[in-house]
C-alpha positions, 0 to 999 in steps of 0.5 A, a space after each residue: 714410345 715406338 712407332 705402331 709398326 715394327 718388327 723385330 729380324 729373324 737373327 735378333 730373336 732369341 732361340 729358347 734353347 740357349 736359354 738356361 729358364 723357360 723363355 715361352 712362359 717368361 714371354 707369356 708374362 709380357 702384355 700389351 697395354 693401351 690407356 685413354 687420358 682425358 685431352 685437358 690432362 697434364 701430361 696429354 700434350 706431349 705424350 698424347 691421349 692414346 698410348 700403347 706399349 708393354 707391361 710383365 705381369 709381377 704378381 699372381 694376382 694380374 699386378 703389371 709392373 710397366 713405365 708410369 709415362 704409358 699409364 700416368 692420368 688414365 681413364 682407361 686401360 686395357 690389358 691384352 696377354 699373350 693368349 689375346 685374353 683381354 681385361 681392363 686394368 687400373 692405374 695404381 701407382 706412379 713413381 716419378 722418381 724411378 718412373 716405374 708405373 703399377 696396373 691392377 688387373 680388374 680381370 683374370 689373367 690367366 698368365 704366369 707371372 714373373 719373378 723380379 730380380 734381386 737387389 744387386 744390379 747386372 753387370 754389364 756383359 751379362 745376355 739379356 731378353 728384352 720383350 715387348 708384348 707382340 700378336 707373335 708372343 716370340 715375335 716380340 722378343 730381343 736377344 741383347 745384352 747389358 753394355 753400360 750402367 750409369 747416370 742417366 739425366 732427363 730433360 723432365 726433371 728425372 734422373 737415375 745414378 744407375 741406369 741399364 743401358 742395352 744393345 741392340 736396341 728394341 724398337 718398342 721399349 716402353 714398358 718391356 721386359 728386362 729379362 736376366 739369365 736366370 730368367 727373372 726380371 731385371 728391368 722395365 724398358 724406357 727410351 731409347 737412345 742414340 749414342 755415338 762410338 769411338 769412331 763415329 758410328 751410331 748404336 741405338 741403346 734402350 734405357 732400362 730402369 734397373 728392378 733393384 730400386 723398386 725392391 724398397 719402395 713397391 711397399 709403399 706404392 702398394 699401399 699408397 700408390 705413391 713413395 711415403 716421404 715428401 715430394 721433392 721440388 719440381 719446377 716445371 723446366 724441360 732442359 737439355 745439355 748442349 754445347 753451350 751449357 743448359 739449355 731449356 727446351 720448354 717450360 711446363 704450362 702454368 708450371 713455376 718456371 714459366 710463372 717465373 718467367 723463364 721460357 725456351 731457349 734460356 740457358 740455366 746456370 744454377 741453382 741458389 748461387 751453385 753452378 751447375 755443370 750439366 743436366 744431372 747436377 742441376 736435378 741433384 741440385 734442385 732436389 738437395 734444396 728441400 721439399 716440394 715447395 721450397 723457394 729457388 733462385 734460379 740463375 739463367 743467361 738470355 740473349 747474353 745477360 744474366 739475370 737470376 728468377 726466384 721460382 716457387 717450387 711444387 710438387 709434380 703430382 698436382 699437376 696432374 689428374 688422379 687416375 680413374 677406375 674404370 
């Protein structure tokens, strides 16, 4: 999540009359989000218990489509919409393999909704909106564009084969809206990255969760508020590539790596005898081993002597709270 503080500059703001939809009311779909977790929960120590970022209001009936890091465990949440209308909201589902969140609106909105996307991905070149909700509903906009579509691997146990990758890169991306030329939603911001070019110099890049991979599942997070199959393993490791190879960077409180033994700064090797090159292979990996609960051994070097750790597997969501309705 970005800082409180931020603005977008005048020359990065998208002038609507470039665009071929109607910008002011697609922006009047973005709104802002604050949610309160309670301290002991799960995800509270690192993301905090007060969080703020954006969500696009997907469905004529207040359903928000946001990034479920921003809503995850909450006791609470309020929506605010571009007219400074504000509502609570709850928590209705979380997805952690694609990381999209859903918030019913316990109020009327009074703001349009916007239509998603399609089931083809944008290529890369195509012009964008990136739109964060902002006191200016203009103010909060980007003009950017679609520089890459590729893998993208989290140190939480997370991975994307097709992520958007956009530039310029907005300063407060959480759960702003992608938004395409036809002005329909192509994506929920994430992060924000920095990547070096051929010659050295840095550009900042959002990580943009592409709409295309909520189309099969916004079924069952309606009607389950989570995806309808078995839960895949989890281990509770926070990893990282480096130049050494993997490197763990923590490991989850009471979580299975840390009940196996392994801790910072051991470098992970494999999986069940499979080398695993890098972070994105080790997920794949993992999750190709069976259901949550499935029994890994893991192979990891500390201190320049191998040793492999059999880790019991769980699934990710009984670690954390149940969200609360307000």
């Amino acid at each position: 999540m970005a800082d409180e503080d931020w603005s977008i500059p005048e020359e990065l703001r998208p002038d609507p009359a470039d665009y071929d939809f109607d910008l002011p009311r697609a922006l009047g779909s973005v709104v802002a989000l604050k949610s309160r977790v309670p301290s002991d929960a799960f995800s509270a120590r690192t993301l905090g218990t007060e969080r703020e970022g954006s969500g696009v209001i997907i469905r004529a009936d207040g359903l928000v489509l946001t990034i479920g890091y921003l809503v995850g465990e909450s006791e609470s949440i309020w929506i605010t919409t571009a007219s400074g209308r504000v509502v609570p909201g709850h928590a209705l589902a979380y997805d952690f393999e694609t990381g999209f969140g859903l918030v019913q609106a316990l109020g009327r909105l009074e703001a349009p909704a916007m239509e998603l996307g399609g089931e083809i991905s944008p290529e890369t070149g195509v012009s964008t909106v990136l739109a964060a909700a902002a006191e200016d509903p203009g103010g909060g906009a980007i003009a950017n564009s679609v520089v890459a579509k590729e893998p993208f691997a989290g140190y939480w146990e997370y991975l994307l084969e097709e992520a958007l990758f956009t530039a310029p890169a907005h300063p407060s991306w959480g759960g702003a809206a992608l938004i395409g030329p036809d002005g329909k939603l192509i994506g929920i911001g994430s992060l924000v990255l920095q990547h070096r070019d051929k010659r050295g110099r840095r550009l900042d890049l959002n990580m943009c969760v592409p709409i295309t991979l909520l189309h099969p599942i916004m079924g069952d997070l309606l009607s389950y508020g989570r995806v309808n199959k078995p839960a895949r393993p989890w281990l509770g490791l926070y990893a990282a590539d480096q130049e050494e190879g993997i490197v763990v960077a923590s490991v989850a409180s009471k979580g299975p790596a840390e009940r196996a033994g392994l801790r910072a700064g051991d470098r992970i090797l494999g999986i069940d005898g499979s080398e695993a090159a890098d972070l994105a292979a080790l997920w794949r990996s993992l999750w190709a081993r069976g259901n949550a609960g499935v029994k890994v051994q893991v192979a990891a070097e500390r201190d320049g002597r191998r040793f492999t750790v059999p880790v019991a597997s769980v699934d990710r969501v009984t670690m954390m709270k149940a969200p609360r309705l307000h």
